[in-house]
ChimeraX commands (.cxc) that place a marker at each C-alpha (Angstrom):
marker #1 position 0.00,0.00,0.00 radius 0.5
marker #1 position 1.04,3.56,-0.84 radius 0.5
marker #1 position 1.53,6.41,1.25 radius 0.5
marker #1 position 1.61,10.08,-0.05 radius 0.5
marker #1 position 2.94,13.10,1.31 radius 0.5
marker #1 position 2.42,16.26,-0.02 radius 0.5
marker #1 position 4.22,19.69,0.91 radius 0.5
marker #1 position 4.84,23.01,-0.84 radius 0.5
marker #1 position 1.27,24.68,-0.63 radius 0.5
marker #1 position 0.96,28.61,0.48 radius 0.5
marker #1 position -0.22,31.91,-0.12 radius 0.5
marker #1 position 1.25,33.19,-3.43 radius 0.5
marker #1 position 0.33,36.59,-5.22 radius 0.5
marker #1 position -1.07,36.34,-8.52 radius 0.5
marker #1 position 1.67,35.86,-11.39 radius 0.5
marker #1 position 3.84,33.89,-8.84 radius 0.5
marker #1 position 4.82,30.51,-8.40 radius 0.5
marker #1 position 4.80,27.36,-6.25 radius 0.5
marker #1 position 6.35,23.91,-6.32 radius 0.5
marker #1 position 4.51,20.88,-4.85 radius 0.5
marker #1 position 6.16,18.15,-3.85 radius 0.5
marker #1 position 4.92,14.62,-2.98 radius 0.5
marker #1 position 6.76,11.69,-1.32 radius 0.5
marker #1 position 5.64,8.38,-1.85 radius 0.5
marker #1 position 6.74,5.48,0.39 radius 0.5
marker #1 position 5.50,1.90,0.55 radius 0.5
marker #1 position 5.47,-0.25,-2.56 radius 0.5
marker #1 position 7.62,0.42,-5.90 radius 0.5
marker #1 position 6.62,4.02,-6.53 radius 0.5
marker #1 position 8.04,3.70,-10.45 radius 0.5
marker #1 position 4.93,0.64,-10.16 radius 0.5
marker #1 position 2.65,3.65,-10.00 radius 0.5
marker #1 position 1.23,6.46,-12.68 radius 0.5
marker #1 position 1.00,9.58,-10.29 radius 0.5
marker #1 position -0.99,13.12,-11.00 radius 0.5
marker #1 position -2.71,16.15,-8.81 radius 0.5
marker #1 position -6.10,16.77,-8.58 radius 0.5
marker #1 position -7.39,19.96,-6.75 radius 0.5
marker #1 position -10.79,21.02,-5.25 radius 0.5
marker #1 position -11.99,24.65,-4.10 radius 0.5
marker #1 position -14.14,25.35,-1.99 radius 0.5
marker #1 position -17.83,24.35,-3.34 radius 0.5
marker #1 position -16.66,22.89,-6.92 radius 0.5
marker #1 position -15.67,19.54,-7.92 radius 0.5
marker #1 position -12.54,17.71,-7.80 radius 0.5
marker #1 position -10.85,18.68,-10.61 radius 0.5
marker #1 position -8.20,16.68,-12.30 radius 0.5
marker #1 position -5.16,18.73,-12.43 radius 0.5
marker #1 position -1.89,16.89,-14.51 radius 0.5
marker #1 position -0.77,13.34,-14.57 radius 0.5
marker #1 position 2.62,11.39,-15.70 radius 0.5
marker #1 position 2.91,8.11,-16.29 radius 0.5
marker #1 position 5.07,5.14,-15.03 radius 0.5
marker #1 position 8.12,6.13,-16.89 radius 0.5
marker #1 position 7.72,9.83,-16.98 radius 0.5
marker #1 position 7.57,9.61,-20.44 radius 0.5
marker #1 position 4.20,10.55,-20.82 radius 0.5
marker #1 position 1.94,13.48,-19.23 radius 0.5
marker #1 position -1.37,14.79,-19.56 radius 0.5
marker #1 position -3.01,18.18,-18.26 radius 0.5
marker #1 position -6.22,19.75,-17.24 radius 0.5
marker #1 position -6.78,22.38,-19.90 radius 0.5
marker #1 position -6.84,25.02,-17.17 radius 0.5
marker #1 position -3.55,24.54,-16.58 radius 0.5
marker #1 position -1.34,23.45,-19.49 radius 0.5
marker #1 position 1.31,25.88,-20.55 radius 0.5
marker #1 position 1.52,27.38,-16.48 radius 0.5
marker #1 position 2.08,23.98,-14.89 radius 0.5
marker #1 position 4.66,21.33,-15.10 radius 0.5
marker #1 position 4.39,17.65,-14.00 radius 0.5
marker #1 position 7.53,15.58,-13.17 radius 0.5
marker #1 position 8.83,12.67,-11.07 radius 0.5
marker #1 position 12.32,11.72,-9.80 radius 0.5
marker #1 position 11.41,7.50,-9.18 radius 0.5
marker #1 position 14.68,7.37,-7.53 radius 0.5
marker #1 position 13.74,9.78,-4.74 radius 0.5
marker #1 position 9.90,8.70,-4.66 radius 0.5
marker #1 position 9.00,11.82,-6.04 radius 0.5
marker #1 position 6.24,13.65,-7.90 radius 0.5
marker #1 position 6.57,17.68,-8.46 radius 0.5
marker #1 position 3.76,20.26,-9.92 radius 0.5
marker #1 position 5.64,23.15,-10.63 radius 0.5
marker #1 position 2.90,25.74,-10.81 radius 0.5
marker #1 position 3.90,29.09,-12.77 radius 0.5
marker #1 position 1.86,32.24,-13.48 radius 0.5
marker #1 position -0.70,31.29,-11.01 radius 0.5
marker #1 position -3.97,32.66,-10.91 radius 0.5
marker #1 position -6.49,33.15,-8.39 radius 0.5
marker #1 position -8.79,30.80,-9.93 radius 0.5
marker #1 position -6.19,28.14,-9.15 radius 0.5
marker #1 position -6.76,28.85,-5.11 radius 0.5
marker #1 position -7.82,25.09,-4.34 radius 0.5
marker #1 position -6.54,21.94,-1.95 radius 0.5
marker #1 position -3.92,19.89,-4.17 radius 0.5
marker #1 position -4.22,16.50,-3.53 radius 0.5
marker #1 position -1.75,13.89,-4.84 radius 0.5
marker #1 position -2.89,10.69,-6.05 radius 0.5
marker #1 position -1.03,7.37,-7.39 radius 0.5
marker #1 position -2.51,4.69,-9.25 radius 0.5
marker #1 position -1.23,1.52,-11.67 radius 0.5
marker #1 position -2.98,3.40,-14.71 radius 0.5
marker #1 position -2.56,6.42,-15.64 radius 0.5
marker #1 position -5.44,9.02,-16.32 radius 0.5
marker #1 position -6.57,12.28,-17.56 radius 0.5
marker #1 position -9.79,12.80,-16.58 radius 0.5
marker #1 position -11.82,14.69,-13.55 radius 0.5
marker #1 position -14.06,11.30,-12.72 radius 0.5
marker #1 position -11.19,8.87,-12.23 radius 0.5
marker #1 position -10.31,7.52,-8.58 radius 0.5
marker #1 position -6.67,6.70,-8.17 radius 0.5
marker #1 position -6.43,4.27,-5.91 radius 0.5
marker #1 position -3.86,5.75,-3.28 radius 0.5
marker #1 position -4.67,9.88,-1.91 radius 0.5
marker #1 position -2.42,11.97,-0.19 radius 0.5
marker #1 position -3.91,14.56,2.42 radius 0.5
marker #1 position -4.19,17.42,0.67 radius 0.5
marker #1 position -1.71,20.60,0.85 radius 0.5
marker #1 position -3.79,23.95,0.71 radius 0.5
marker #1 position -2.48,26.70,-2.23 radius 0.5
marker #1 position -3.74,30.17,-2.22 radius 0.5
marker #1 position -3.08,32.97,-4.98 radius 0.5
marker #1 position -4.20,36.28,-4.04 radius 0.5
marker #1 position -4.98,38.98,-6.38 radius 0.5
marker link #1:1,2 radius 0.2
marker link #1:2,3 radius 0.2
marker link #1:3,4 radius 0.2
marker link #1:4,5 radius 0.2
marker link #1:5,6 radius 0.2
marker link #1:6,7 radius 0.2
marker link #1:7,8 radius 0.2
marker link #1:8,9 radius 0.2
marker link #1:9,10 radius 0.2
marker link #1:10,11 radius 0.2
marker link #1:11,12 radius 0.2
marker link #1:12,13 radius 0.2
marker link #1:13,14 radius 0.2
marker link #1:14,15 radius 0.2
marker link #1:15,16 radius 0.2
marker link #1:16,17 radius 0.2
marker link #1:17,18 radius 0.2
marker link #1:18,19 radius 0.2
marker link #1:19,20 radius 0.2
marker link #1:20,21 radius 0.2
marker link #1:21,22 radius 0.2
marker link #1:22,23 radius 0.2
marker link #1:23,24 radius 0.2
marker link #1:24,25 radius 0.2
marker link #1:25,26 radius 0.2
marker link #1:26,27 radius 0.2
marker link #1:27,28 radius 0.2
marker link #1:28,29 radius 0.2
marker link #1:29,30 radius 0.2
marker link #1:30,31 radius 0.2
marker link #1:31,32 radius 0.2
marker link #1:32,33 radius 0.2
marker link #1:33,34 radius 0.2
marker link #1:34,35 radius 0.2
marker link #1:35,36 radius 0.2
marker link #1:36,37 radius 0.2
marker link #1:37,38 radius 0.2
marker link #1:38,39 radius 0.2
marker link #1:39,40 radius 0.2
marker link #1:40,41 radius 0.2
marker link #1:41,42 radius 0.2
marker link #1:42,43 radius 0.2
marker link #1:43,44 radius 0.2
marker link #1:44,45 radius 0.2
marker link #1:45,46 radius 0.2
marker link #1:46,47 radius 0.2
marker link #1:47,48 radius 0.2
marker link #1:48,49 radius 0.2
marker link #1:49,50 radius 0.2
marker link #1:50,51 radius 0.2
marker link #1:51,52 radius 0.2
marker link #1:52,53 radius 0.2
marker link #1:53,54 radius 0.2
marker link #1:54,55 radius 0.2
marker link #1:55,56 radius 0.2
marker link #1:56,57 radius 0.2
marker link #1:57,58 radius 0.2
marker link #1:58,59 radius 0.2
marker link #1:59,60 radius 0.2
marker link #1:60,61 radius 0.2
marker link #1:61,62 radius 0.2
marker link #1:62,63 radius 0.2
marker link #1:63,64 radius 0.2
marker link #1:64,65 radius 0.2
marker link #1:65,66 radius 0.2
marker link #1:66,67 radius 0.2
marker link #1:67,68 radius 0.2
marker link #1:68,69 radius 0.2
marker link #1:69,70 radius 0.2
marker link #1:70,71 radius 0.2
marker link #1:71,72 radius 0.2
marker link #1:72,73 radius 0.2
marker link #1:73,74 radius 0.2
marker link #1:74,75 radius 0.2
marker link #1:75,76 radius 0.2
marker link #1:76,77 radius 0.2
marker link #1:77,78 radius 0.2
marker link #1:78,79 radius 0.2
marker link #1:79,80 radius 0.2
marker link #1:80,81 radius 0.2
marker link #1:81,82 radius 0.2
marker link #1:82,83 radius 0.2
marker link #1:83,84 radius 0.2
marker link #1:84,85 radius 0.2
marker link #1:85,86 radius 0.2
marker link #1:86,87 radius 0.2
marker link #1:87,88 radius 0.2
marker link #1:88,89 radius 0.2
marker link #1:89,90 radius 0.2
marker link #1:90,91 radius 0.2
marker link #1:91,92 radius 0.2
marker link #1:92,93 radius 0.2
marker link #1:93,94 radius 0.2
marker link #1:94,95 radius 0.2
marker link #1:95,96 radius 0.2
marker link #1:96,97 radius 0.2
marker link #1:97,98 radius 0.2
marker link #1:98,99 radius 0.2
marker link #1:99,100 radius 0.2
marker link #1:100,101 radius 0.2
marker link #1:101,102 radius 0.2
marker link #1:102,103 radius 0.2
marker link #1:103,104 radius 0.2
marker link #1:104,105 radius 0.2
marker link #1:105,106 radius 0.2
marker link #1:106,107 radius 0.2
marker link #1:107,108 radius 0.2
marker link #1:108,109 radius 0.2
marker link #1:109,110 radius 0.2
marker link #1:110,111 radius 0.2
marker link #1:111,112 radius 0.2
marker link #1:112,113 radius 0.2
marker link #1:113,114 radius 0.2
marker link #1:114,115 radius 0.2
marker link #1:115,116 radius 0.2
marker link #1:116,117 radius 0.2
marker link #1:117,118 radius 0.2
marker link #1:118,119 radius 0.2
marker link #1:119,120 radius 0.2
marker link #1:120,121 radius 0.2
marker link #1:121,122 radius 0.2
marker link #1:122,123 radius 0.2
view
C-alpha cells in the first residue's frame, strides 16, 4: 500500500509561483502512474496533470497546461507540480494521487490519496 505526502502549498500573489512536492513510500513508486487533482471550496474535484510510469508521458487539465509542469524523480519517490503564473482561480486543496494506470480525466479515482496541501493565490 502507498503512502503520499504532499508539501509546498501557500499563499502566493497572482503571477507567482509554487512547487509541490509529494513523497511516496510503501510499494515500488516507479509501479505507479502519479498526478494532482485539486478542489476549491464548493466545486468539484478537478483533475489537475498526470505522468505516467516512466515519466515519459503526461497529460493536463486544460486550465492549466502551458503554467504547470508535472515531473517525477522514481529514484527519490517523487512527484513535483511546478505551478507558474498562477492565478487566483487556481486557489484550491492539491491533492496527490497514485494509481497503476494512468489518467486524464476529472471522474477517475486513483487508488492511493495523499492529504491534501492547501495553495492560495491572491490577487
Amino acid at each position: 500500500q502507498a503512502q503520499l505526502v504532499e508539501s509546498g502549498g501557500g499563499l502566493v500573489q497572482a503571477g507567482g509561483s509554487l512547487r509541490l512536492s509529494c513523497v511516496a513510500s510503501g510499494r515500488t513508486f516507479s509501479s505507479y502512474a502519479m498526478g494532482w487533482f485539486r478542489q476549491a471550496p464548493g466545486k468539484a474535484r478537478e483533475f489537475v496533470a498526470s505522468i505516467s510510469r516512466s515519466g515519459d508521458s503526461t497529460y493536463y487539465a486544460d486550465s492549466v497546461k502551458g503554467r504547470f509542469t508535472i515531473s517525477r524523480d522514481n529514484a527519490k519517490n517523487t512527484v513535483y507540480l511546478q505551478m507558474n503564473s498562477l492565478k487566483s482561480e487556481d486557489t484550491a486543496v492539491y491533492y496527490c494521487a497514485a494509481d497503476p494506470v494512468v489518467w486524464y480525466t476529472s471522474d477517475y479515482h486513483p487508488d492511493y490519496w495523499g492529504q491534501g496541501t492547501q495553495v492560495t493565490v491572491s490577487s
